[in-house]
C-alpha positions in Angstrom: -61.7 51.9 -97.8 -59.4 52.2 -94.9 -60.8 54.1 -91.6 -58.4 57.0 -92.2 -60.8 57.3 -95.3 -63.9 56.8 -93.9 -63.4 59.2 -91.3 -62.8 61.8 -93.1 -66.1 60.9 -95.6 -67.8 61.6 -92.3 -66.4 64.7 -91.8 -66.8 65.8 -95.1 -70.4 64.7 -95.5 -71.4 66.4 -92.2 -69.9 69.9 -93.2 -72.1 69.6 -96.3 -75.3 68.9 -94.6 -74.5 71.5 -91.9 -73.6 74.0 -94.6 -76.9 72.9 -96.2 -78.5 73.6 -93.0 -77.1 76.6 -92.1 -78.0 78.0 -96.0 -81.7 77.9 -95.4 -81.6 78.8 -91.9 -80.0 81.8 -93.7 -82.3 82.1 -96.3 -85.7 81.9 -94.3 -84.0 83.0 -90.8 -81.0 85.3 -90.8 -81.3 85.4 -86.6 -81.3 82.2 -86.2 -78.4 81.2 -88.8 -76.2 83.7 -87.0 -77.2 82.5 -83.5 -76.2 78.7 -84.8 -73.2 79.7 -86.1 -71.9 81.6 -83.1 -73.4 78.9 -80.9 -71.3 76.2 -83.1 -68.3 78.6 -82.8 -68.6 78.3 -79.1 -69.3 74.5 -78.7 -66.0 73.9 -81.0 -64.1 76.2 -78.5 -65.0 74.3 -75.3 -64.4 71.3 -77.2 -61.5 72.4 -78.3 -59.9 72.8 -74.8 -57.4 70.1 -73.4 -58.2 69.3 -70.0 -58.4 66.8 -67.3 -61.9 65.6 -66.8 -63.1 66.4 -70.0 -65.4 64.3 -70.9 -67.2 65.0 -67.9 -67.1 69.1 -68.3 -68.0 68.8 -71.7 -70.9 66.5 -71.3 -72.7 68.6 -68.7 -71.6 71.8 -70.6 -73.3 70.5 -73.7 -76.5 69.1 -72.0 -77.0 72.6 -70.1 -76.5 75.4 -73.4 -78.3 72.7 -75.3 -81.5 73.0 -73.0 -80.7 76.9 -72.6 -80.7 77.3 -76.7 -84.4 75.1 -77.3 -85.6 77.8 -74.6 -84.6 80.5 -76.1 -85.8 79.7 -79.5 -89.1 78.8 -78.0 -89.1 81.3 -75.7 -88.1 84.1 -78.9 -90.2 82.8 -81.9 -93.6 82.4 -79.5 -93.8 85.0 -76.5 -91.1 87.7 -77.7 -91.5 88.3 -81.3 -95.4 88.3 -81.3 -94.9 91.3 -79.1 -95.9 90.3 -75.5 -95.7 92.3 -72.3 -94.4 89.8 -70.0 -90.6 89.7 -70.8 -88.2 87.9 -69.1 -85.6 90.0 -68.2 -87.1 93.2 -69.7 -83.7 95.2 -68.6 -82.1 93.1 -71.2 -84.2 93.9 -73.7 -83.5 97.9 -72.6 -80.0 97.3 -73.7 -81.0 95.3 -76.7 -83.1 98.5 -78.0 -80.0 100.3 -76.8 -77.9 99.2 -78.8 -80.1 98.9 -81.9 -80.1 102.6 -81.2 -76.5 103.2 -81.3 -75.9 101.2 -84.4 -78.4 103.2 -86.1 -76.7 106.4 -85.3 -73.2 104.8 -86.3 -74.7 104.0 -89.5 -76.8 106.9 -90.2 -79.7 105.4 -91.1 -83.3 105.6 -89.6 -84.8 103.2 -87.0 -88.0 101.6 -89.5 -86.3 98.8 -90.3 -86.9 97.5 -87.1 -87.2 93.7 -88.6 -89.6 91.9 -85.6 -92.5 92.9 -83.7 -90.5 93.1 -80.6 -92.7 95.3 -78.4 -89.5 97.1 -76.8 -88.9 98.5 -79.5 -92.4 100.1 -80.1 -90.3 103.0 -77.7 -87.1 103.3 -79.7 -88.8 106.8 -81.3 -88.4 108.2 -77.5 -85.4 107.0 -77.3 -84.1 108.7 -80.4 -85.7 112.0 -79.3 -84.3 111.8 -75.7 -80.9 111.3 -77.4 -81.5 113.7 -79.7 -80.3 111.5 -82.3 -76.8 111.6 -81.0 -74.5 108.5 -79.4 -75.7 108.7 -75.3 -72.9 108.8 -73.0 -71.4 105.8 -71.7 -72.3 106.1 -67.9 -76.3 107.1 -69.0 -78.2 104.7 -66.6 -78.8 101.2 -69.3 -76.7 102.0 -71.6 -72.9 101.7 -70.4 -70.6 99.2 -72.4 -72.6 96.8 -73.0 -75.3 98.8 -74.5 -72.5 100.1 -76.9 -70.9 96.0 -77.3 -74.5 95.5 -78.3 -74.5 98.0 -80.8 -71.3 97.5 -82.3 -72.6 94.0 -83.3 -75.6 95.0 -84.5 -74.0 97.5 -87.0 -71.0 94.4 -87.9 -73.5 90.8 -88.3 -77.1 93.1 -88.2 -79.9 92.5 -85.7 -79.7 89.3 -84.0 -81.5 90.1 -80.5 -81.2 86.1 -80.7 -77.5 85.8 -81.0 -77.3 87.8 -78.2 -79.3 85.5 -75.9 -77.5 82.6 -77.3 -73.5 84.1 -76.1 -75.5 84.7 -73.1 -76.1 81.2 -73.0 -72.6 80.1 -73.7 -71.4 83.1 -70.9 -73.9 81.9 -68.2 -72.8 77.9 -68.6 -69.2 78.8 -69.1 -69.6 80.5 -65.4 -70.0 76.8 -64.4 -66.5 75.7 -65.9 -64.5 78.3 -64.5 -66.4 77.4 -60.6 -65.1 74.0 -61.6 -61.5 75.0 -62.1 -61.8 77.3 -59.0 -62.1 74.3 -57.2 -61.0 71.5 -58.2 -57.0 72.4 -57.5 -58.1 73.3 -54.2 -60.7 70.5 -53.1 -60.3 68.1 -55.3 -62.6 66.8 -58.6 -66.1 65.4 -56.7 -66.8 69.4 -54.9 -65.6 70.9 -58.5 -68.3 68.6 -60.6 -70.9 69.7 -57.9 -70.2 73.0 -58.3 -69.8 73.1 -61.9 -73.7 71.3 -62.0 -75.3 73.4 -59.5 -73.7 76.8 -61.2 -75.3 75.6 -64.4 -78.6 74.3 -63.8 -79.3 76.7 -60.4 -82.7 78.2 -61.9 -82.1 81.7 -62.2 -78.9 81.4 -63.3 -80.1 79.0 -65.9 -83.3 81.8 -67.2 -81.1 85.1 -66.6 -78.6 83.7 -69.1 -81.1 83.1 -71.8 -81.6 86.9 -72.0 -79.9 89.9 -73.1 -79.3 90.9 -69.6 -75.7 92.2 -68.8 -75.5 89.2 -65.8 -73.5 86.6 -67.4 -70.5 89.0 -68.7 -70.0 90.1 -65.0 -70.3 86.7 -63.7 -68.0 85.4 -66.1 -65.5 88.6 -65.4 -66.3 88.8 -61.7 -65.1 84.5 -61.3 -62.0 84.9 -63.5 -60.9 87.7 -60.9 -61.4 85.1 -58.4 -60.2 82.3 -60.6 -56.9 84.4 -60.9 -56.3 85.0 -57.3 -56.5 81.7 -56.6 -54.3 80.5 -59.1 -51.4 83.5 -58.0 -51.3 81.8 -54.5 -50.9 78.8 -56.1 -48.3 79.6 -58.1 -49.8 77.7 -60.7 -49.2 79.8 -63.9 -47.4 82.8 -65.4 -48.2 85.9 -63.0 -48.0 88.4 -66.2 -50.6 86.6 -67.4 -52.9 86.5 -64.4 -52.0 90.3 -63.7 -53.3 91.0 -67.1 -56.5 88.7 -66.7 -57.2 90.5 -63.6 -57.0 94.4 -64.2 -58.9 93.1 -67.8 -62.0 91.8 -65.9 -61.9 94.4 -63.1 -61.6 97.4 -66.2 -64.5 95.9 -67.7 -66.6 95.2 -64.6 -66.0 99.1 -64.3 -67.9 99.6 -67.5 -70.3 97.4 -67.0 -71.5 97.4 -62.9 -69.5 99.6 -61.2 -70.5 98.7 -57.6 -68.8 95.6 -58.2 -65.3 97.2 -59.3 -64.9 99.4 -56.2 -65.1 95.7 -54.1 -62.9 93.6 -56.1 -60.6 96.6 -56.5 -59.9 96.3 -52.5 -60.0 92.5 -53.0 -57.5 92.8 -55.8 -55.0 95.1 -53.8 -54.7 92.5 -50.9 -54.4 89.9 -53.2 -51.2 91.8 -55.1 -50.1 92.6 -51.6 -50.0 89.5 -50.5 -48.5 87.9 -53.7 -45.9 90.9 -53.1 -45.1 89.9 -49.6 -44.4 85.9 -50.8 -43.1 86.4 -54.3 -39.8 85.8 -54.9 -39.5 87.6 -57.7 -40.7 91.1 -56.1 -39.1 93.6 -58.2 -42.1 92.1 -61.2 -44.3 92.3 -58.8 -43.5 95.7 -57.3 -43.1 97.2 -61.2 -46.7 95.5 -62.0 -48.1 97.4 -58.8 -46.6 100.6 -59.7 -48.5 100.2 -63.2 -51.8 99.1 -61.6 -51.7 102.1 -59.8 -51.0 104.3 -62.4 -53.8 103.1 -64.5 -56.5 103.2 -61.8 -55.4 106.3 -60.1 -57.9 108.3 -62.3 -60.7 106.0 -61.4 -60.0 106.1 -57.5 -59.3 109.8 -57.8 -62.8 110.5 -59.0 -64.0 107.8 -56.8 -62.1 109.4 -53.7 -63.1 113.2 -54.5 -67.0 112.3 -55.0 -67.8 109.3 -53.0 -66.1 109.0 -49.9 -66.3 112.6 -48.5 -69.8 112.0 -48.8 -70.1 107.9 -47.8 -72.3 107.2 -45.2 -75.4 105.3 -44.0 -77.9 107.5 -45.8 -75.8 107.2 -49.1 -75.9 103.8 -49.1 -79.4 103.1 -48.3 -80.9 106.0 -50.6 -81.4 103.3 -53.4 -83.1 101.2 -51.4 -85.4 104.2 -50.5 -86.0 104.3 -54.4 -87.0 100.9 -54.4 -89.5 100.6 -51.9 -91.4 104.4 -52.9 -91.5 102.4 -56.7 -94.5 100.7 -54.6 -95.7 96.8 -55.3 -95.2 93.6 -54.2 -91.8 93.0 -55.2 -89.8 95.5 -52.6 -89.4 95.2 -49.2 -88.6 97.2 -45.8 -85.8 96.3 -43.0 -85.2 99.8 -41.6 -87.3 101.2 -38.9 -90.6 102.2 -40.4 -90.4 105.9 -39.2 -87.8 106.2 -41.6 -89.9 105.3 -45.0 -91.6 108.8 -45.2 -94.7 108.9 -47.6 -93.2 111.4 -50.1 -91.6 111.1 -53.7 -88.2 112.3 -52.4 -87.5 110.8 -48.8 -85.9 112.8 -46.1 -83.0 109.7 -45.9 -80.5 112.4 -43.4 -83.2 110.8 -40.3 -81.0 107.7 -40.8 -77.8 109.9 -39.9 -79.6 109.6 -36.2 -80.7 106.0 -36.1 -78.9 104.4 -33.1 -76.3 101.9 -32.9 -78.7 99.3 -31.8 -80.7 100.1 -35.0 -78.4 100.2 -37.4 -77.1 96.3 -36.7 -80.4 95.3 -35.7 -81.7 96.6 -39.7 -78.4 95.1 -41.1 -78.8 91.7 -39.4 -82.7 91.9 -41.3 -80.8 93.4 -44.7 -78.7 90.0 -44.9 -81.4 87.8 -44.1 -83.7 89.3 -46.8 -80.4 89.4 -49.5 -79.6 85.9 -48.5 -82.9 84.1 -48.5 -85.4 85.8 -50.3 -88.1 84.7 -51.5 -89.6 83.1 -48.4 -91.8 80.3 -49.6 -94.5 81.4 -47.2 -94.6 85.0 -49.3 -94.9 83.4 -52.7 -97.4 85.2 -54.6 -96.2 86.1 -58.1 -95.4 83.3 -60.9 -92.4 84.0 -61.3 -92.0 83.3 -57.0 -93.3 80.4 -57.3 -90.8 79.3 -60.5 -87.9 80.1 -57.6 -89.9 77.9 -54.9 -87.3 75.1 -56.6 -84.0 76.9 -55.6 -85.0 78.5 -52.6 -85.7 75.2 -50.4 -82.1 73.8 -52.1 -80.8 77.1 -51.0 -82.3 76.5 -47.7 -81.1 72.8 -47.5 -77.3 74.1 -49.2 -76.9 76.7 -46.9 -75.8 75.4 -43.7 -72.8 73.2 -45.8 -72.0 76.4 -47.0 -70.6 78.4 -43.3 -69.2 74.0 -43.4 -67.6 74.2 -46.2 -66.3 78.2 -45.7 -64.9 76.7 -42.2 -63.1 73.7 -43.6 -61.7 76.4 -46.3 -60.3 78.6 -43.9 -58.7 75.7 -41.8 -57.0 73.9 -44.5 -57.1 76.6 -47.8 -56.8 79.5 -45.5 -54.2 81.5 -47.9 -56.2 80.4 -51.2 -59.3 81.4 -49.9 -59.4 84.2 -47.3 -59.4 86.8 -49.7 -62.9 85.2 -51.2 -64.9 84.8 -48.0 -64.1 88.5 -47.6 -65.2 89.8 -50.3 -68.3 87.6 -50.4 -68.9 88.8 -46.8 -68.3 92.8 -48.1 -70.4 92.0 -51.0 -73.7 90.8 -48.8 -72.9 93.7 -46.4 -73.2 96.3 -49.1 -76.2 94.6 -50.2 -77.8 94.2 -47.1 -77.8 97.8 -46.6 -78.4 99.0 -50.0 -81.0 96.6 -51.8 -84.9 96.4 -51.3 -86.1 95.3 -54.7 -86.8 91.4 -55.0 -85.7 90.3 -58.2 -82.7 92.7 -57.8 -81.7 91.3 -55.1 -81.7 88.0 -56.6 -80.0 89.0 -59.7 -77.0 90.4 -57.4 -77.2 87.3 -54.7 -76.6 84.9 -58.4 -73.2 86.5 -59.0 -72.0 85.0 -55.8 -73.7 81.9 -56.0 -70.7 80.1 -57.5 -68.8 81.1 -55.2 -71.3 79.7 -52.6 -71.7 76.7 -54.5 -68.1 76.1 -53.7 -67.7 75.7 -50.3 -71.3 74.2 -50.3 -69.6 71.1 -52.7 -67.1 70.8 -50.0 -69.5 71.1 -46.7 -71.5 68.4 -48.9 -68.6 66.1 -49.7 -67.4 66.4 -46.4 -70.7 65.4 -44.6 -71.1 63.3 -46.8 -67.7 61.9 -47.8 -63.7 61.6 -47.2 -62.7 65.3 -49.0 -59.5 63.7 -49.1 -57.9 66.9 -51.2 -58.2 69.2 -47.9 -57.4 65.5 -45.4 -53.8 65.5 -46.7 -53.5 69.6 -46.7 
């Protein structure tokens, strides 16, 4: 038997155990055979991929959605399912009942067959009264389009509350590949591996992508904006194609976080400017302006007639008011405290007269809780001291970060200026506008990547000849 021969035996004999396999998974399991087969499906397509450094992308891809998948099956089969309070992630599971919701009412069937003991969905009988046993509407606080994605895939494979965690997983650890490719054609490969393995095993970004949360679909969206950007300055690849990535991920960003869409739709029209300005071929890029602009006009028209007329300190910092009257430990104050009024609606048109000197001296408190919460000397709740890990890396990472953003602006400065300003937008909004913990931290993760960036090159270049940006 030659080895042409006994190669493909091998194949052959593994696609018969793995169909075996995947059989009485189906048999005794239905979740879990579908979560394997998507989670298959999504290891062949990464493996499938022709790059440069595989082997080393591939390896640490592997090793990360393998650890991410044991959790979740652990983490499903003996604290979820038996019907335990202490979720992680319980917004995800608020989608999740969502859209078990919605495919009921697409199907027309009732919601008893409910098939675990999930406790969130001990509610879904007040959902289906509040709804009235009608679809909700799209921009209904948690539901959105992923609460409808959701359902549409309940009603096509079934419930799999599993299968959703496990795309999670494969979302959250792809974030790390794209961060990689982000980088390497501007720094070189040693700051692209070290962000690629701090994107994917960062803690929270690690747990948060094990749920049904809608975080990793607007990381993945919110770096392939980013991703594309980059890649039109450097002329890299077709620009119909990146033009079409990026009003894809900034539409769907719009459907699923909307804060995020009216920043990278500023980010995006400097970027198309820009590429305007230097393209030679500028009657494409004029046209693919023109059609930009006709798609989002409706979007920036509501946006213009209900938002800006009324934009101003006390809009932006009214959520944070709702925050901190929610009460507990997990909230915290950086405004003057004669603004936080002890009632159940608070009287936010005071902030119209806080002075100047206020107003910085409040935003200069807002970015250092966005950017460094928790502090390790306020650890109280479990789940603070699970972050007590990343915070002193983000502590030690932090000042090779402003290195790393400086060494980018002096050698990358086209390639990058565009992404240190909408990071430094992103933490302003946020500093003015977040007073919730956990929040915070959930929003401060979609930038991390970005962060972990020009921390790889502060790192490589304290550390290291970053010979990429030497010869620049």
């Amino acid at each position: 038997m030659d080895m042409y021969d006994k190669g493909r035996v091998k194949i052959i004999s593994s696609a018969v155990l793995l169909g075996i396999a995947l059989g009485v998974c189906w048999t005794f399991a239905q979740d879990f055979a579908l979560a394997l087969i998507f989670s298959l499906l999504l290891i062949c397509l990464v493996r499938s991929l022709k790059i440069e450094d595989h082997r080393f992308i591939f390896t640490a891809f592997m090793v990360a959605f393998c650890l991410k998948i044991v959790f979740i099956l652990f983490y499903y089969y003996f604290w979820l399912c038996p019907g335990n309070i202490g979720v992680i992630g319980p917004d995800g599971e608020v989608f999740s009942q969502r859209g078990w919701y919605i495919s009921r009412v697409l199907l027309g069937e009732g919601l008893d067959s409910v098939p675990t003991a999930e406790r969130p969905f001990l509610f879904q009988r007040a959902i289906a009264q509040r709804f009235n046993w009608q679809l909700p509407p799209v921009d209904v606080y948690q539901i959105g389009l992923f609460s409808y994605l959701i359902g549409y895939f309940y009603l096509i494979f079934g419930y799999s509350n599993l299968a959703i965690k496990c795309i999670n997983a494969f979302l959250g650890t792809f974030c790390g590949i794209i961060a990689y490719f982000i980088a390497r054609p501007l720094f070189g490969k040693t700051p692209a591996r070290i962000a690629l393995i701090l994107t994917i095993f960062t803690p929270t970004l690690f747990l948060f992508s094990t749920t049904s949360l809608r975080d990793p679909s607007v990381n993945v969206l919110f770096l392939s904006v980013f991703w594309a950007i980059t890649r039109l300055n450097l002329g890299k690849e077709s620009r119909r194609i990146l033009y079409l990535l990026i009003v894809f991920s900034v539409a769907m960003i719009y459907f699923l976080r909307q804060p995020y869409f009216y920043l990278l739709s500023t980010i995006v029209a400097l970027a198309l400017f820009f590429d305007f300005i230097s393209s030679r071929k500028k009657r494409f890029v004029l046209v693919s302006l023109a059609c930009i602009f006709l798609i989002t006009t409706p979007v920036h028209a509501r946006y213009i007639h209900r938002v800006l007329p009324k934009l101003s300190v006390p809009l932006i910092v009214k959520r944070h008011f709702a925050f901190i009257l929610m009460g507990g430990k997990n909230t915290y104050r950086f405004y003057p405290q004669r603004f936080y009024v002890p009632r159940e609606v608070p009287d936010i048109k005071h902030l119209a007269e806080m002075t100047t000197a206020e107003l910085l001296s409040s935003y200069t408190k807002g970015v250092a809780y966005f950017m460094f919460l928790p502090f390790p000397w306020e650890l109280q709740r479990k789940v603070s001291l699970f972050l007590l890990p990343q915070t002193l890396v983000w502590y030690f990472l932090f000042p090779f970060v402003l290195l790393g953003s400086l060494l980018a602006l002096r050698y990358k400065f086209r390639q990058t200026c565009l992404v240190i300003l909408a990071l430094f937008l992103a933490i302003s909004f946020m500093a003015l506008g977040e007073g919730n913990i956990m929040a915070a931290i959930r929003h401060r993760d979609v930038l991390l990547p970005l962060f972990f960036i020009f921390a790889s090159v502060g790192l490589v270049k304290a550390f290291a000849r970053l010979e990429p940006i030497g010869r620049s």
